[in-house]
PATORBA-897630 format. One record per residue (C-alpha): residue in three letters; y, x, z. Coordinates in steps of 0.05 Angstrom, whole numbers, plus 32768, in hexadecimal, padded with zeros to 4 digits. Example, Ala and Ser with C-alpha at 12.3 -4.5 7.8 and 13.67 -1.06 7.14 Angstrom:
% PATORBA-897630
ALA7FA680F6809C
SER7FEB8111808F
//
This chain:
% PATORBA-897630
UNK7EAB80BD8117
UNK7EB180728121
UNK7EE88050814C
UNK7EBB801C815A
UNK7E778003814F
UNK7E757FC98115
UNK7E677F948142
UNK7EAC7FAB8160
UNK7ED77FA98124
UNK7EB47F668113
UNK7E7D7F7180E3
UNK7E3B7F5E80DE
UNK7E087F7C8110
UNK7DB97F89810E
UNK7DB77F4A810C
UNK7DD17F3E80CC
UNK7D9A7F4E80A7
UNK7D5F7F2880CD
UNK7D8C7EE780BE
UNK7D987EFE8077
UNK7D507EF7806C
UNK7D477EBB808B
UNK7D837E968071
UNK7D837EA9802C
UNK7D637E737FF3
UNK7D487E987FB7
UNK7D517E827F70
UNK7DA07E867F69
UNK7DAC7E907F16
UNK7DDD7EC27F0A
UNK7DED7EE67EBF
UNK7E117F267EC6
UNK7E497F2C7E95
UNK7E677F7C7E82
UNK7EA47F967E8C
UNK7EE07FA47E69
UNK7ECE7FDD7E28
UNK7EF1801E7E3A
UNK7F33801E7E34
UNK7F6080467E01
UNK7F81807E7E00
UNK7FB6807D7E40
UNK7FF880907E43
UNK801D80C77E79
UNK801F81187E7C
UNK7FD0812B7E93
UNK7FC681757E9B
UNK7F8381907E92
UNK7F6E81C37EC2
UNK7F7E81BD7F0E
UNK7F8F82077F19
UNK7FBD82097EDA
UNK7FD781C47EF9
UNK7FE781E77F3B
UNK800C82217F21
UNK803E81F37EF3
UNK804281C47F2F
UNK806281F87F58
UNK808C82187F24
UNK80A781D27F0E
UNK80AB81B47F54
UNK8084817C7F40
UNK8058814F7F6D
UNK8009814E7F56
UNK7FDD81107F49
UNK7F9981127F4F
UNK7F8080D07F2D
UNK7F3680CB7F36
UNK7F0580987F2C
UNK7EC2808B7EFA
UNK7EAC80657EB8
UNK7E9B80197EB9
UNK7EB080097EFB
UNK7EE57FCE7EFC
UNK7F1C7FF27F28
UNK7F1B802E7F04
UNK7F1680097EBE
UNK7F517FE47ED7
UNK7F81801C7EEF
UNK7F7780457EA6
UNK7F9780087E8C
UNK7FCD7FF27EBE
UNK7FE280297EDC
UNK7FDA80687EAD
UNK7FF180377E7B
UNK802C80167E93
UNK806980267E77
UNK808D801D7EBE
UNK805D804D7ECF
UNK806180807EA4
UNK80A980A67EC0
UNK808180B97EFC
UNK803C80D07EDB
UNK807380F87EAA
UNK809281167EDE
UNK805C812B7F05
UNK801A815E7EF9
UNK7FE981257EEA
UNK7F9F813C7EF8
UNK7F5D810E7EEF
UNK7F1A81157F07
UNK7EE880E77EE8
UNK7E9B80D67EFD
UNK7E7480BA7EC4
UNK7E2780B87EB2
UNK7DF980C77E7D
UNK7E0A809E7E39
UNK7E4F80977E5A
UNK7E7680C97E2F
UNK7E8F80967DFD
UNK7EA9806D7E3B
UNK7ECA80B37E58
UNK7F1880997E60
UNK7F4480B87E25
UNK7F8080E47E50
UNK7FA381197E29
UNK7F73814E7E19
UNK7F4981477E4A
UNK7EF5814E7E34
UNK7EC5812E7E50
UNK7EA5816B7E76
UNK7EF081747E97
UNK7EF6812F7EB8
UNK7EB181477EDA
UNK7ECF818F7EE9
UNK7F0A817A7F0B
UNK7EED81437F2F
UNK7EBE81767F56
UNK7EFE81AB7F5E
UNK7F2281777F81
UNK7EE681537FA7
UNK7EE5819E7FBD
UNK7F2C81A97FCD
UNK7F4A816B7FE9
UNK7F2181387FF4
UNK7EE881268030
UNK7EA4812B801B
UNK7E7380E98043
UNK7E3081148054
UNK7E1980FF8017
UNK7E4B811C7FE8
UNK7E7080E37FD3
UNK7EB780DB7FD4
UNK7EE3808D7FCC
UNK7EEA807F7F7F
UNK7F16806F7F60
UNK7F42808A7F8D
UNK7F9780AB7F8A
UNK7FAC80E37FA3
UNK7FEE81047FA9
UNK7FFC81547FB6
UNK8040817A7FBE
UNK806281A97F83
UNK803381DE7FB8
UNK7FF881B67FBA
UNK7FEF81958003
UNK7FD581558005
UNK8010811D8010
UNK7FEC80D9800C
UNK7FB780AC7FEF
UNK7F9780677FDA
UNK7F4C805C7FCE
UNK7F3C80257FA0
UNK7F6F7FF57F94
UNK7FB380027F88
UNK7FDB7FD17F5A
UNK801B7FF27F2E
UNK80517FDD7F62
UNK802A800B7F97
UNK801880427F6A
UNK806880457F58
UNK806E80477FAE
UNK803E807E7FB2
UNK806080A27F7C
UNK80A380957FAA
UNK808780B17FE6
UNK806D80EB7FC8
UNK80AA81097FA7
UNK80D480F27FE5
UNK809B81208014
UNK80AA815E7FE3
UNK80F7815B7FE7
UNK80F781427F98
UNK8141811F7F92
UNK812E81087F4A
UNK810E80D47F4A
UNK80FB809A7F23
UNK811E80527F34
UNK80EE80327F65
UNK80D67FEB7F4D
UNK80F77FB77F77
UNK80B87F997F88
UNK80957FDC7F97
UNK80737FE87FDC
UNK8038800F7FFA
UNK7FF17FFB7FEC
UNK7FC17FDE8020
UNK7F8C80218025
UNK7FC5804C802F
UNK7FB9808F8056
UNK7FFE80BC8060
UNK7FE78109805F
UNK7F9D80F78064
UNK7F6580E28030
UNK7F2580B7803E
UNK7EE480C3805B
UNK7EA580978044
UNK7E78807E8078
UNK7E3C80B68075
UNK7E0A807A8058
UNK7E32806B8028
UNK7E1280817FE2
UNK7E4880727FA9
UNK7E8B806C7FC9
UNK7E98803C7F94
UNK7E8B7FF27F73
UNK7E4F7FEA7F4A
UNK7E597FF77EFF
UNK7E3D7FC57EC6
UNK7DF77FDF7EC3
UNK7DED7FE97F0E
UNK7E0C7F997F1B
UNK7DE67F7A7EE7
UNK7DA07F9E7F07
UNK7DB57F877F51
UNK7DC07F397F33
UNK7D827F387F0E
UNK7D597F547F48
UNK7D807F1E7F7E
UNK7D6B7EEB7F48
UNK7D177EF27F4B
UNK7D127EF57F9D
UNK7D277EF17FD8
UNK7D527F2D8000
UNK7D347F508023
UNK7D4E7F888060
UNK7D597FBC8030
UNK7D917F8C800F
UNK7DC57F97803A
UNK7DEB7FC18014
UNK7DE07FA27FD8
UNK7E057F6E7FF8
UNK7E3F7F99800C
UNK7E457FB47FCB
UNK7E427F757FA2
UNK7E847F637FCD
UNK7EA37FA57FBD
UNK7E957F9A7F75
UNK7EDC7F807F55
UNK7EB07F5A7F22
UNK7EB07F077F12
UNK7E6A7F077F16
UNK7E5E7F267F53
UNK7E8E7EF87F73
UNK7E6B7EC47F59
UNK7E2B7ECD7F71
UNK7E447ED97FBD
UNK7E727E9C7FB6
UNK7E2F7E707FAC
UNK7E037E9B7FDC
UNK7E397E938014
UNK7E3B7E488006
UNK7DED7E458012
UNK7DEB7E638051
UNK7E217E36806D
UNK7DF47DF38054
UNK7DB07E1C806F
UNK7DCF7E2A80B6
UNK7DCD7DE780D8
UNK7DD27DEE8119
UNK7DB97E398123
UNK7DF37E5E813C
UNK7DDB7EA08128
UNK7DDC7E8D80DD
UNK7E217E8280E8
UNK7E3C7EC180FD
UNK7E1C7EDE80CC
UNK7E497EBA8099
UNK7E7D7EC880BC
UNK7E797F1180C3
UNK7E627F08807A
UNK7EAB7EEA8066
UNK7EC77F1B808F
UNK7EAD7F518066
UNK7ECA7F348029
UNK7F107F3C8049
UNK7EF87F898058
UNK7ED87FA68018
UNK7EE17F6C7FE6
UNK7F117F627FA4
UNK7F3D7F227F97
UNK7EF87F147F70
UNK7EDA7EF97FAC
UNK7F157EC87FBB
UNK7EF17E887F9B
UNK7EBB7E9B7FDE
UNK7EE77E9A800D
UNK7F157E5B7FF6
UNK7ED57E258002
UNK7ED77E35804F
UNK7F207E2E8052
UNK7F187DEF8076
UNK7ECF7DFD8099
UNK7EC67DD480DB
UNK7EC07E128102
UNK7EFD7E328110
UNK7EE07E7D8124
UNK7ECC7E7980D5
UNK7F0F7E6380BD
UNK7F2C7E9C80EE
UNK7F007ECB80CE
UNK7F0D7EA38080
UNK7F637EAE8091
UNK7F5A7EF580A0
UNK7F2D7F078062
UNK7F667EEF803F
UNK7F977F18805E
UNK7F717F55805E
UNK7F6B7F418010
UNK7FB87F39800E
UNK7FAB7F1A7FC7
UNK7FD77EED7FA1
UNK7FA17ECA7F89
UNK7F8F7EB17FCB
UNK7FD77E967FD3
UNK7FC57E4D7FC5
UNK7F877E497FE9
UNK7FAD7E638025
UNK7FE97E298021
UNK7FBD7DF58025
UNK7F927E138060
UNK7FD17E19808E
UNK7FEE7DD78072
UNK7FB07DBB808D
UNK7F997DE980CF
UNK7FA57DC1810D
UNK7F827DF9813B
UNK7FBE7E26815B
UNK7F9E7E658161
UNK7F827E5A8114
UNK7FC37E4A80FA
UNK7FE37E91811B
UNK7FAB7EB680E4
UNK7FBD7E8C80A9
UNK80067E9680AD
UNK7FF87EDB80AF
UNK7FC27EE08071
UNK80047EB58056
UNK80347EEE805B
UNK7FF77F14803B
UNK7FF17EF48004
UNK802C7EDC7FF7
UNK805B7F227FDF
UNK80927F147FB1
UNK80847EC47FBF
UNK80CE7EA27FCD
UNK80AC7E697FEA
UNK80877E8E8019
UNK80B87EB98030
UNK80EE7E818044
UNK80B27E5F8064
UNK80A57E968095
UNK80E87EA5809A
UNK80EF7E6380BF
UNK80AB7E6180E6
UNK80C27EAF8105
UNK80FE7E86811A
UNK80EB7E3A812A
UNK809D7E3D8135
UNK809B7E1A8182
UNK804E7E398186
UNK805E7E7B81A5
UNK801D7E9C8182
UNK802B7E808144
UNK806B7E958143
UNK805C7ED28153
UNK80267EE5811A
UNK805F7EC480E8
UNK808F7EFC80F7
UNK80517F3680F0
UNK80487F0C80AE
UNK808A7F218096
UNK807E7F6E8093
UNK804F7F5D805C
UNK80887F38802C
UNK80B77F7F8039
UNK80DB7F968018
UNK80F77F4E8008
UNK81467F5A8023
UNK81497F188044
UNK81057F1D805F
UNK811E7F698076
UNK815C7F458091
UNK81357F1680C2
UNK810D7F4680E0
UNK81417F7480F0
UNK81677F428109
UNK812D7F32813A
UNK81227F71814E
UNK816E7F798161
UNK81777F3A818B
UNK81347F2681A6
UNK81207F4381E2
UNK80D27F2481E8
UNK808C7F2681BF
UNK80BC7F118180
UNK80E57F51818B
UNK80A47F7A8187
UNK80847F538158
UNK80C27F57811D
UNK80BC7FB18135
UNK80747FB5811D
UNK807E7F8680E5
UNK80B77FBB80C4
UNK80897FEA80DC
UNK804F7FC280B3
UNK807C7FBA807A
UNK808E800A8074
UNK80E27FF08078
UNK80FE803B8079
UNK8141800C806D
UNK8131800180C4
UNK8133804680D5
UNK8179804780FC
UNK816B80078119
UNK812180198139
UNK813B805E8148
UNK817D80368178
UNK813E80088199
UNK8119804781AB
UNK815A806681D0
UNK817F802281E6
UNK814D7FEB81F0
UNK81497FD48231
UNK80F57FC4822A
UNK80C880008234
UNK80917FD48205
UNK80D17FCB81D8
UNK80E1801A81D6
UNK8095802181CD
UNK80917FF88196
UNK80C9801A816B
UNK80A9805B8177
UNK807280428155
UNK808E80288119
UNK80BD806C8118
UNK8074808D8112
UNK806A807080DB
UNK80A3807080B6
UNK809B80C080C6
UNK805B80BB80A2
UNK802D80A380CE
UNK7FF7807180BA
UNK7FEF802680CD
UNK7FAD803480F2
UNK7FDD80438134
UNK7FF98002812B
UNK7FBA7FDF8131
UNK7FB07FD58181
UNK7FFA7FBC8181
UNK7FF37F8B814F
UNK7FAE7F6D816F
UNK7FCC7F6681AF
UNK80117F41819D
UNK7FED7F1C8162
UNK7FBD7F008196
UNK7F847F02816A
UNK7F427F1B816D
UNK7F2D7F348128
UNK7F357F79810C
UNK7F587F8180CB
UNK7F467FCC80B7
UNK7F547FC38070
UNK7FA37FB98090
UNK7F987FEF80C8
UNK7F7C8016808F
UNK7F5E806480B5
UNK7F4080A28092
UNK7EFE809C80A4
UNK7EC1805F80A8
//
């Protein structure tokens, strides 16, 4: 079940494809290049079998990872060696009852990650037990790798992250886990540590029923889709080739959209309907695509059509990459267009975690900014630089003393931001504040802080934000 149809939430149509077709110019040159060789043998505690796992869970009191995800694909390539590997890491896997499930395909078995004793039959085993267990099936079968999940000492699902999730979230999620099953030992939380952006509290994610992989495309299956895209022109059937080159964390992937995106701008002239299909193109790359894709988005920074750069700001917030940090300066230095500027300075706070710079600057803008809307979407901004103390600071300073859209605004960014520091604070506006929207408001963030995910945020946020776009990868929901 859909909340709303794609058109709705801002993707391409039908139409998308018939334009595809006619839009497209054959003969692009792209080489596909492999990935990253497996990597060695990884660090942490990783028990074998899931039942055994289950019973020494309980006994111990230890919280369970399940760490799935399959052979030559970038993200999971990429989390064997940053995240089972990391040395800041590796209190929490050692503390916990570490379980993998692993997909991989024939001539794979030298490629099979190296984790304590597991074989490569186990990785295979366990995958299906827990597919079985505690994940959500599409029609198809298919289940979101790579993908996190986190159980109690007793088993019960507690959270979880499809795809990405970078060592400062994984230490969050790790956090939140042992905090939900009344563990008082506990590792020291990284300073910088906060939740990741496909986040689900208490539930786990649900492919759309076409969906056929669940996953980006490994080596062999990119290189085939290039070379094919190469000799001819797309045809209807492409589609979601197209989609899954953009969920494909690989250089050359990016690459080749970056220059087929930049065709279809020069081949649109004047017909309008070529351009909303780059748009709702770009807009997918904000949805499903890796900081890969940034170097696609960053040549319509400037575009003379402010619906694209609308649609260009809020890729990069949905992104909420560092990478795009630059790219994203220089677009609201430059943006003239009011209700433009109010999307950039929030794909700033996006982008720009940890970022001193960034922080003082919205800082002032949630304070000084004489466009209302603007100012506005700077203090939403701020829930992404949280935990930041003086950004934390601001906002509940806002929320105490403002008694208008800012008030509201700084309540759903601590709620955006996860600030369980807020707690006392929202729970006084819920009882004392003299604005039913304001009581409202801190209810909702409350929610969350209780465990609720950001998807209940999502209609507040549109309609004090102003703006028109859907960010699901932010509003981030179980299913679709």
């Amino acid at each position: 079940m859909r909340p709303e149809s794609a058109q709705q939430r801002g993707q391409p149509g039908p139409g998308f494809l018939l334009a595809l077709i006619i839009l497209l110019l054959p003969g692009a040159s792209v080489a596909a290049c492999p990935l990253a060789a497996s990597a060695p043998a990884q660090g942490g505690s990783w028990t074998v079998d899931v039942d055994a796992g289950l019973e020494q869970a309980a006994a111990e009191t230890r919280v369970i990872l399940l760490a799935l995800g399959t052979t030559l694909e970038p993200r999971s390539e990429r989390h064997l060696k940053e995240l089972y590997r990391a040395k800041d890491l590796r209190s929490y896997l050692d503390s916990s009852v570490a379980l993998a499930g692993w997909q991989w395909f024939p001539g794979d078995r030298r490629r099979v990650p190296k984790l304590g004793d597991y074989s490569a039959q186990d990785f295979v085993d366990n995958l299906e037990t827990i597919r079985q267990r505690w994940l959500r099936p599409n029609s198809n079968g298919v289940v979101a790798l790579p993908q996190h999940v986190w159980l109690s000492p007793k088993g019960e699902l507690l959270l979880s992250c499809p795809y990405e999730i970078s060592a400062e979230e994984f230490a969050w999620c790790f956090d939140r886990a042992l905090r939900l099953s009344g563990i008082e030992e506990r590792p020291e939380l990284p300073k910088d540590a906060h939740a990741p952006r496909r986040l689900l509290m208490g539930e786990v994610y649900q492919l759309d029923d076409e969906d056929e992989l669940g996953r980006g495309l490994r080596t062999d299956e990119l290189t085939e889709l290039l070379d094919q895209y190469k000799r001819r022109q797309l045809t209807p059937k492409d589609e979601t080739g197209i989609r899954r080159l953009l969920f494909t964390d690989e250089e050359q992937s990016a690459k080749y959209m970056a220059q087929e995106l930049a065709l279809w701008d020069l081949a649109r002239g004047e017909r309008n309907e070529l351009g909303e299909i780059l748009e709702g193109t770009i807009y997918l790359i904000g949805l499903v695509g890796t900081p890969a894709h940034l170097s696609a988005l960053e040549q319509f920074t400037t575009h003379r059509r402010p619906s694209l750069r609308i649609q260009v700001a809020v890729a990069y917030e949905q992104l909420g990459a560092e990478g795009g940090l630059a790219a994203v300066k220089k677009a609201l230095k430059k943006e003239k267009d009011e209700g433009v500027r109010a999307e950039w300075v929030r794909a700033l706070g996006a982008c720009g975690r940890g970022n001193s710079s960034v922080a003082s600057t919205l800082t002032r803008m949630a304070r000084k900014e004489k466009s209302e809307r603007v100012r506005v979407n700077a203090i939403l901004a701020l829930g992404y630089l949280l935990p930041d103390r003086k950004v934390l600071e601001s906002l509940e300073e806002i929320a105490a003393t403002e008694t208008n859209d800012y008030q509201v605004a700084a309540i759903l960014a601590l709620a955006l931001g996860r600030a369980e520091e807020s707690r006392a604070l929202l729970a006084e506006l819920v009882e004392k504040a003299a604005a039913e929207r304001t009581r409202e408001a801190a209810a909702q963030a409350l929610a969350v802080l209780d465990g609720g995910n950001l998807i209940s945020l999502r209609d507040s946020v549109k309609e004090i934000s102003s703006g028109d776009v859907d960010r699901w990868r932010v509003f981030f929901w179980k299913g679709g």
